[in-house]
VMD Tcl script that draws the C-alpha trace (Angstrom):
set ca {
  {-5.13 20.17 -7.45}
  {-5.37 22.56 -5.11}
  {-3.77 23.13 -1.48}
  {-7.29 21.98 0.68}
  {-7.47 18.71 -2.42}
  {-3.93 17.72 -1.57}
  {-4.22 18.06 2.37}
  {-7.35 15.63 2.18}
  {-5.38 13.07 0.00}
  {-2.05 13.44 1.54}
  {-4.20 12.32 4.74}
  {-6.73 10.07 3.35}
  {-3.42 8.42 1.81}
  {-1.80 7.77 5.52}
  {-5.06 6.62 6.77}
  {-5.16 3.63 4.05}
  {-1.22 3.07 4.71}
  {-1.97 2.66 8.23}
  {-4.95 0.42 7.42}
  {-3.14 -1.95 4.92}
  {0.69 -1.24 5.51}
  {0.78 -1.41 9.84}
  {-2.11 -3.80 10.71}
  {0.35 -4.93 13.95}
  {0.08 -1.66 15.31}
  {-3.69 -2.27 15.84}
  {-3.02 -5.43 17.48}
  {-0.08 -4.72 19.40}
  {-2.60 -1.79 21.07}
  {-1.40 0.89 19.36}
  {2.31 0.94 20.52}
  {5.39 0.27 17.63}
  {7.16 -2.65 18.13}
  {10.20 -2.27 19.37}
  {13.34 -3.24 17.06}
  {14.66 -6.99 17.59}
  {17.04 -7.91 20.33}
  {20.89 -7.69 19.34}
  {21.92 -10.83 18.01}
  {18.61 -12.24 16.49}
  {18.01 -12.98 12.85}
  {14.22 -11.69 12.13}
  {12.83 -13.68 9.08}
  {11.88 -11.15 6.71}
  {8.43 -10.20 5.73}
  {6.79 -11.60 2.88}
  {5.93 -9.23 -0.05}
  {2.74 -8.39 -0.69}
  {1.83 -5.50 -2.73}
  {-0.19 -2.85 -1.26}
  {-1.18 -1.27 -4.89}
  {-5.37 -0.94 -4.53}
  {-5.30 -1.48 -8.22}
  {-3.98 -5.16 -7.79}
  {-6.88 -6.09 -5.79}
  {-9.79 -4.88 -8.64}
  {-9.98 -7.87 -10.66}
  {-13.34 -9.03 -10.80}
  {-15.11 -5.87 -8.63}
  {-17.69 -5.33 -11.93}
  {-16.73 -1.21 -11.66}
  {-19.45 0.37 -13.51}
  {-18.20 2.63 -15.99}
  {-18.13 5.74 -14.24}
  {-15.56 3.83 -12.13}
  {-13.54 2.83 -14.56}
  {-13.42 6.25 -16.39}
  {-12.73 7.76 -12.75}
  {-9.75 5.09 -11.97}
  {-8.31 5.68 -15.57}
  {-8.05 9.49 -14.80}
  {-6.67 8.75 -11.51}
  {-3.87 6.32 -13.43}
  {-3.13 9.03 -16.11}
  {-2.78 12.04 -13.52}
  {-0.71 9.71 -10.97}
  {1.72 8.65 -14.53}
  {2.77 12.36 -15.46}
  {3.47 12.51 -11.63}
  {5.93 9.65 -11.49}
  {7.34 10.64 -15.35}
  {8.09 14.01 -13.47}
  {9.72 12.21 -10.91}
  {11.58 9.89 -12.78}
  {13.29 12.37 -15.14}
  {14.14 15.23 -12.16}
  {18.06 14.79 -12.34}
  {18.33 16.97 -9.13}
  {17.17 13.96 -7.50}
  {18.87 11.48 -6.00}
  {17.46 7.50 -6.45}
  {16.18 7.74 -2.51}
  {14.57 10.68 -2.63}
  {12.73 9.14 -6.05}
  {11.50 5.98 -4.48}
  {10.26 8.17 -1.57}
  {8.53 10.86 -3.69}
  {6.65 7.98 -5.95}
  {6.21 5.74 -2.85}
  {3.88 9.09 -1.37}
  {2.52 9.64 -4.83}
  {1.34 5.49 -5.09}
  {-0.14 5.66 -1.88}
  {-2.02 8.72 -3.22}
  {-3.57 6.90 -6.48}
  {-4.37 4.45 -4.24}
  {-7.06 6.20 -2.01}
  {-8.07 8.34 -4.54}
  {-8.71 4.83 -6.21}
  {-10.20 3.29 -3.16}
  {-12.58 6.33 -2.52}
  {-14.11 5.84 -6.10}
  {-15.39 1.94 -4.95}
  {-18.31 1.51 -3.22}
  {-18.72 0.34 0.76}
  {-19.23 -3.23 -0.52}
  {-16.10 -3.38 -2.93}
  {-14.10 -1.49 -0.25}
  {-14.04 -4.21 2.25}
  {-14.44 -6.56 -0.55}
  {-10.50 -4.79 -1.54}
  {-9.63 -4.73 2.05}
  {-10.72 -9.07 2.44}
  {-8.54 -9.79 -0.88}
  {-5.41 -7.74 0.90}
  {-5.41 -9.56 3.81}
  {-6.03 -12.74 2.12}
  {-2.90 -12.01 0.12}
  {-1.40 -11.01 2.97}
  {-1.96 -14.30 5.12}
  {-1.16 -16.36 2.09}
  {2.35 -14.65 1.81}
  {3.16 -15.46 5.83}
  {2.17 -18.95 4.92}
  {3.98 -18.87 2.32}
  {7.40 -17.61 3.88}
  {6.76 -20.00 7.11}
  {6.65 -23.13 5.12}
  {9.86 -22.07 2.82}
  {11.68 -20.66 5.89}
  {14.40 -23.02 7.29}
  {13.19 -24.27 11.07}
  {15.49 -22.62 13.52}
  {17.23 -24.76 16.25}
  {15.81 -24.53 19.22}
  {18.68 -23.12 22.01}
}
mol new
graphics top color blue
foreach p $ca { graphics top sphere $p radius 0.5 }
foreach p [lrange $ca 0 end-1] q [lrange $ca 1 end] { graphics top cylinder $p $q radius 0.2 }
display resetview
C-alpha cells in the first residue's frame, strides 16, 4: 500500500468512525460533551459493535464483493498477526494499533458496497444501536429521584 493509499484510508477510516462511533456529536451541534459532573454515576453505554462486517448478513454481495471483502479480511489478518506477535509492544499500544487497523478493514469494506447496501449497513447499525440503549434502560436499576 502505498503512502497516498494509506492517507485516503487512514481518513476515509475517521470519517466512518465519526459516522458510526460519535453520532452525539452531530446532535449535540458539533461540540464534545463535556465530562459528567463530580459526583454522578453515568450508566454506561451499551455495546454495540461497530465491525461493518457484522452488519452484511443478508446484503446478496455479488461475487466480486465477496472476493474484494475476502482480500480485505486476509490483508487486515497478517496486519493484526503482526501486531499481535510484536513483543516490543506493550498490550495498550496493541489494542490501539488493531483498533486503527479494524476501523481500516472496515471502510475499505464499506467502500466495496453499493449506495443502497451502504445505508442499508448504516440502518442495521443504528438499529443495533437503539436496541442496545433499550436494552441497557430496561435492565438499568431506576435511580432515586433527589
Amino acid at each position: 500500500m502505498n503512502k497516498k493509499q494509506l492517507v485516503k484510508a487512514a481518513t476515509a477510516s475517521a470519517a466512518l468512525l465519526i459516522l458510526f462511533a460519535t453520532p452525539q456529536l452531530r446532535a449535540a451541534g458539533g461540540a464534545v460533551p463535556d465530562s459528567p459532573p463530580q459526583g454522578s454515576n453515568p450508566a454506561p453505554r451499551p455495546k454495540v459493535s461497530t465491525n461493518v462486517l457484522d452488519y452484511l448478513g443478508g446484503l446478496n454481495l455479488t461475487d466480486e464483493q465477496k472476493a474484494k471483502i475476502g482480500q480485505i479480511q486476509r490483508e487486515q489478518k497478517s496486519h493484526y498477526e503482526a501486531i499481535v506477535n510484536d513483543q516490543a509492544l506493550d498490550a495498550d499500544k496493541k489494542q490501539a494499533m488493531i483498533e486503527g487497523y479494524r476501523r481500516i478493514e472496515n471502510t475499505q469494506v464499506f467502500d466495496v458496497l453499493t449506495p443502497e447496501q451502504q445505508s442499508e449497513v448504516r440502518r442495521r447499525f443504528q438499529t443495533a444501536k437503539r436496541s442496545a440503549a433499550a436494552d441497557q434502560k430496561r435492565t438499568s436499576p431506576a435511580t432515586p429521584k433527589p
